[in-house]
C-alpha positions as CSV (number, residue, x, y, z in Angstrom):
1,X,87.1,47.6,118.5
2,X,85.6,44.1,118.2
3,X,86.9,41.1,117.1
4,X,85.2,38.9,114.8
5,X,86.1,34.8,113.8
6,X,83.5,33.5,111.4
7,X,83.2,29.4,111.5
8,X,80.3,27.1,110.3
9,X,81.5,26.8,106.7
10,X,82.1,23.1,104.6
11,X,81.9,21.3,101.9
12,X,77.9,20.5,100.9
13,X,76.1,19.3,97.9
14,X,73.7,21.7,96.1
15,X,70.2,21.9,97.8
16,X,71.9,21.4,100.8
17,X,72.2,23.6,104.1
18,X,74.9,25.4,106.7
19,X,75.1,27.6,109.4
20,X,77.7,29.6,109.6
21,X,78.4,31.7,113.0
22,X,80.5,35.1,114.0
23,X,81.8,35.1,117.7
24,X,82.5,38.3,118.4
25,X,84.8,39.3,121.2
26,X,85.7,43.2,122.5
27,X,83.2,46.1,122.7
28,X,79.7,45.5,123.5
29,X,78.5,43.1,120.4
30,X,75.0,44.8,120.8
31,X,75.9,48.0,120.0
32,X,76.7,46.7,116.4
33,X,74.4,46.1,113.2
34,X,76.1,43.2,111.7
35,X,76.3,41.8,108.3
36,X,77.7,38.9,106.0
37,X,79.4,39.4,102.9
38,X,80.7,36.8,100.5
39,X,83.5,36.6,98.1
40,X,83.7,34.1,95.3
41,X,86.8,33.6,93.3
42,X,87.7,36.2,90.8
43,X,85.0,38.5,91.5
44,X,84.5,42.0,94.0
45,X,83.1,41.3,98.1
46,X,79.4,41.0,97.6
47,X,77.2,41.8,100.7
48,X,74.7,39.7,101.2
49,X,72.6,40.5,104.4
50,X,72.4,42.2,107.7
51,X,70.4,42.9,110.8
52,X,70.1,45.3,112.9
53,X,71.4,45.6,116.6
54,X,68.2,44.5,118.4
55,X,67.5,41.8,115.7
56,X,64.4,43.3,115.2
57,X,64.8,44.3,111.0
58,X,66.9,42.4,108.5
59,X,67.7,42.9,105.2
60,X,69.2,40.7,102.5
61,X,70.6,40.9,99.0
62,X,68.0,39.7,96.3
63,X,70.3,36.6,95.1
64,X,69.7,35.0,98.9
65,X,66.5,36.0,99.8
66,X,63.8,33.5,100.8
67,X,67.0,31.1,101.1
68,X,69.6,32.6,103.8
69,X,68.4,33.8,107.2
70,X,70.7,36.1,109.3
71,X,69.9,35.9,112.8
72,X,71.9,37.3,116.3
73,X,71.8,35.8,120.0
74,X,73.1,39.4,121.6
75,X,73.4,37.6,125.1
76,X,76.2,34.9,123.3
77,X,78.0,37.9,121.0
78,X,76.8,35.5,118.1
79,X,76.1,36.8,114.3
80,X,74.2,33.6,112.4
81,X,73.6,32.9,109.2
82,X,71.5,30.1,108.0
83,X,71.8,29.1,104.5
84,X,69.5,26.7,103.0
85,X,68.7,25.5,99.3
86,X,72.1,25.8,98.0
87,X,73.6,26.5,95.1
88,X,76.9,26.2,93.9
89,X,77.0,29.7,92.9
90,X,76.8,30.4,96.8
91,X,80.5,29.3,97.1
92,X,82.7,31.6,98.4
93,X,84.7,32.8,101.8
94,X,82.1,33.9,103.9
95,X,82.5,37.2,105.7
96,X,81.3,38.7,109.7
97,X,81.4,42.5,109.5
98,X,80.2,45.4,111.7
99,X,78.6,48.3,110.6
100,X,76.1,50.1,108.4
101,X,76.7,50.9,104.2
102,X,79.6,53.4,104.0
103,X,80.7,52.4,107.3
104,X,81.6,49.2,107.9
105,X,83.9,48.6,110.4
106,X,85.5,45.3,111.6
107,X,85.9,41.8,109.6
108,X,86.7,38.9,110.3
109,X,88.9,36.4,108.7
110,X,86.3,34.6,106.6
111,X,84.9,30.9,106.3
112,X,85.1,29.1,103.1
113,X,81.7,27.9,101.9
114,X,81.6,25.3,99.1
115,X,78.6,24.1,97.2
116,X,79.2,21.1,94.5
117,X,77.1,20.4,91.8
């Protein structure tokens, strides 16, 4: 098992940027492909990018792409994501998970990420 707290997230205006981080604690962090997922208001979990465990490949859902960077310090158990241009249809609670599609594995509690207009 590995524990995950997500933190990072805010209040910004749109066009605006944040970085939002997942410490991970337990098991060996490395071992791990990691991804965020988001969850606005009213609507299902949506993932929204992950890397693999070197950091060497990352992938990223077409509504972020060219705007959110995922990123992983394996030496500091530290999952990143930088998200840049916003918009305030990126508000939402920000999820840290392990794990690969149809097998992810441990969450974290979320960061709330609001963008105002």
């Amino acid at each position: 098992q590995v524990q995950l707290v997500e933190s990072g997230g805010g209040l910004v205006q749109a066009g605006g940027s944040l970085r939002l981080s997942c410490l991970a604690s337990g098991r060996s962090f490395s071992t791990y492909s990691m991804n965020w997922f988001r969850q606005a208001p009213g609507k299902e979990r949506e993932w929204v990018a992950r890397i693999i465990r070197s950091g060497g490949s990352t992938y990223y859902a077409d509504s972020v792409k060219d705007r959110f960077t995922i990123s992983r310090d394996n030496a500091k158990n530290t999952l990143f994501l930088q998200m840049n241009s916003l918009k305030p249809e990126d508000t939402a609670v920000y999820y840290c998970a392990t794990g690969i599609p149809g097998a992810y594995g441990n969450w974290g509690q979320g960061t709330q990420v609001t963008v105002s207009s």
